[in-house]
N, C-alpha and C positions, 0 to 999 in steps of 0.2 A: 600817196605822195604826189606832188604836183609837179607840175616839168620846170618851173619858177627853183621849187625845194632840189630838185635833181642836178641843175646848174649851180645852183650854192652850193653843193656839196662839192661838185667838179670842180667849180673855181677857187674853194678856199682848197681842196687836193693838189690840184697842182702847183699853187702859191706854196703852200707846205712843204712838199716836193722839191721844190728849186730851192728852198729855205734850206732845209735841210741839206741837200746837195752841197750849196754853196760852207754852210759851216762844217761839214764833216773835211772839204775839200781843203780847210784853213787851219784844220787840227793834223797833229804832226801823225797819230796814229786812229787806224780805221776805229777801232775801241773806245781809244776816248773819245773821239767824232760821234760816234753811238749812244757812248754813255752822257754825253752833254743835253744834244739835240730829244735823246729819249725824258730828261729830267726835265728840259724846258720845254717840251710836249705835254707833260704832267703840268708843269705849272700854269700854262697857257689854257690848255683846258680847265683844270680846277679852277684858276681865277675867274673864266668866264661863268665857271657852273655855279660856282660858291661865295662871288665877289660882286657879279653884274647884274643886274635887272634886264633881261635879253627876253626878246621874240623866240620862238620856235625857230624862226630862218635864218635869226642871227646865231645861235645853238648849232645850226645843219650845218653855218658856212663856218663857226670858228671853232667847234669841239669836232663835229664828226666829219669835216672837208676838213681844213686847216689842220689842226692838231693830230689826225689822223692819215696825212698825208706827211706830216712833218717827221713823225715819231715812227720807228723801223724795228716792228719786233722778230719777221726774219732775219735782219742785219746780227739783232740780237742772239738769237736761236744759233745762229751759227758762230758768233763769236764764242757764245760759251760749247758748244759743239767742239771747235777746234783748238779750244785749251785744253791745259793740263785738267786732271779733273777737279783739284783743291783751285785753281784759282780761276776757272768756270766756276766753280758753287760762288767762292768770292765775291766776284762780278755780277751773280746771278744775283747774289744775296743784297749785295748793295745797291744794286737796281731798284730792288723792291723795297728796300729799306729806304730810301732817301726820296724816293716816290710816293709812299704811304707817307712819310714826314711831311712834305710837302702839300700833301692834299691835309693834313689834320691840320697842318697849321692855316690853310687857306680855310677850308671850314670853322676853325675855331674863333676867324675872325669874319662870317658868311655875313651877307647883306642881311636887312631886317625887313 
């Protein structure tokens, strides 16, 4: 990895970061703020994986910097953590469920 790929990572992370920050901050509960910013984390990355014609450094700065600074899987871990245990599975369930949708549907319609 080159110090170029290492700064793209950090600058779409912290872009991400403050993205994230900012919409959780405009959602009335910490939950839905997580469960939002986590499903447009999925999509933002899948579009780019499945949708774009991208560089390697365009990939570093907007899947694994951006997308990966955006999207909060300990915010997560602890939301379902500190529910009840049927509506932590729930939440857990519909995470993954609406996430995987999201990627099949962005795949199904993948660049050529």
């Amino acid at each position: 990895m080159t110090l170029l790929q290492i700064l793209l990572v950090a600058v779409g992370g912290v872009f991400g970061s403050l993205l994230r920050w900012q919409v959780i901050e405009t959602l009335p509960t910490l939950s839905l703020g997580v469960y939002v910013v986590n499903q447009l984390g999925v999509l933002a990355a899948g579009y780019v994986a499945y949708r774009m014609k991208t560089t390697i450094n365009q990939r570093l700065f907007w899947i694994t910097g951006f997308a990966g600074g955006f999207t909060t899987m300990s915010s997560l871990a602890f939301i379902i953590h500190e529910s009840n245990p049927l509506s932590g599975l729930l939440y857990a369930a519909a995470s993954l469920a609406v996430s995987l949708l999201i990627l099949n549907i962005l795949k199904g319609k993948a660049k050529s």
